[in-house]
C-alpha positions, 0 to 999 in steps of 0.5 A: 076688032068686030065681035059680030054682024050688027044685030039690025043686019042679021035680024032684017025684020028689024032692020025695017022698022028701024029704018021706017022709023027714021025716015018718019023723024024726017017729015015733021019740018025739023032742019036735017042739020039739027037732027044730024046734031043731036045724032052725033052729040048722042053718040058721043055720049054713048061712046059708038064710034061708028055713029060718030063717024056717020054722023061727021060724014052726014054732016059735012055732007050737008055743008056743016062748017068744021068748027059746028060739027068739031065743037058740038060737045062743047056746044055751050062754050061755042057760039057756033048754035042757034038756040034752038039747037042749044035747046035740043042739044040739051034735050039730047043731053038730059034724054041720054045721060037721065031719061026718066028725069029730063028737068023741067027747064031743058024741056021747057026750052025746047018746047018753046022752040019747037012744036009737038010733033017737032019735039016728037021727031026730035025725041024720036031721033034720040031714041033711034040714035040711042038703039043704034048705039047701044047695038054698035058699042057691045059689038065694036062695030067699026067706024066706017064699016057700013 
């Protein structure tokens, strides 16, 4: 059961930002299909199941295939991801169980594959998905429930 009103909902000065926010992880020529990944692998890290749902929806919405959007937590043991999404779905990983310690290699992967204002937009997305999680989780917001 729902404790409460998503937070972001019931304080709507900072609903804004965060949306303004997100629309910006969209201008740096990053694939919308990669940065869906990375939102819904770090959901399910964080355990929000709303965000899953969302991110399952957005995906299959975009044409992803089942396999791609079924496997992604076990996107090393599938042949499924390009290595630039290999390298971001690490990044993802290292950014959400370890922030302060992303080890040289993921990062180092994931610049070779992308630019800085890409690996901005990358990050920023984490982020963003990581401070929706961590309102949706606490409050048991229901998947579907938007």
């Amino acid at each position: 059961m729902q404790r409460m009103k998503n937070p972001a909902v019931l304080v709507p000065a900072a609903m804004r930002p965060i949306q303004s926010l997100m629309a910006a992880t969209r201008t740096q020529d990053v694939p919308e299909e990669l940065l869906e990944l990375v939102h819904l692998r770090v959901s399910q890290i964080n355990g929000c199941g709303f965000c899953v749902d969302a991110g399952v929806k957005n995906l299959t919405k975009a044409g992803e295939s089942g396999e791609r959007i079924g496997v992604v937590a076990a996107w090393r043991e599938t042949p499924y991801y390009s290595e630039p999404e290999r390298a971001a779905l690490a990044l993802a990983e290292a950014v959400t169980e370890r922030p302060a310690a992303v080890p040289d290699d993921v990062w180092d992967a994931a610049a070779d594959h992308f630019t800085e204002p890409q690996l901005a937009a990358i990050l920023l997305t984490i982020a963003t998905t990581n401070l929706f999680n961590r309102l949706n989780a606490p409050i048991r917001q229901q998947a579907g429930s938007w």
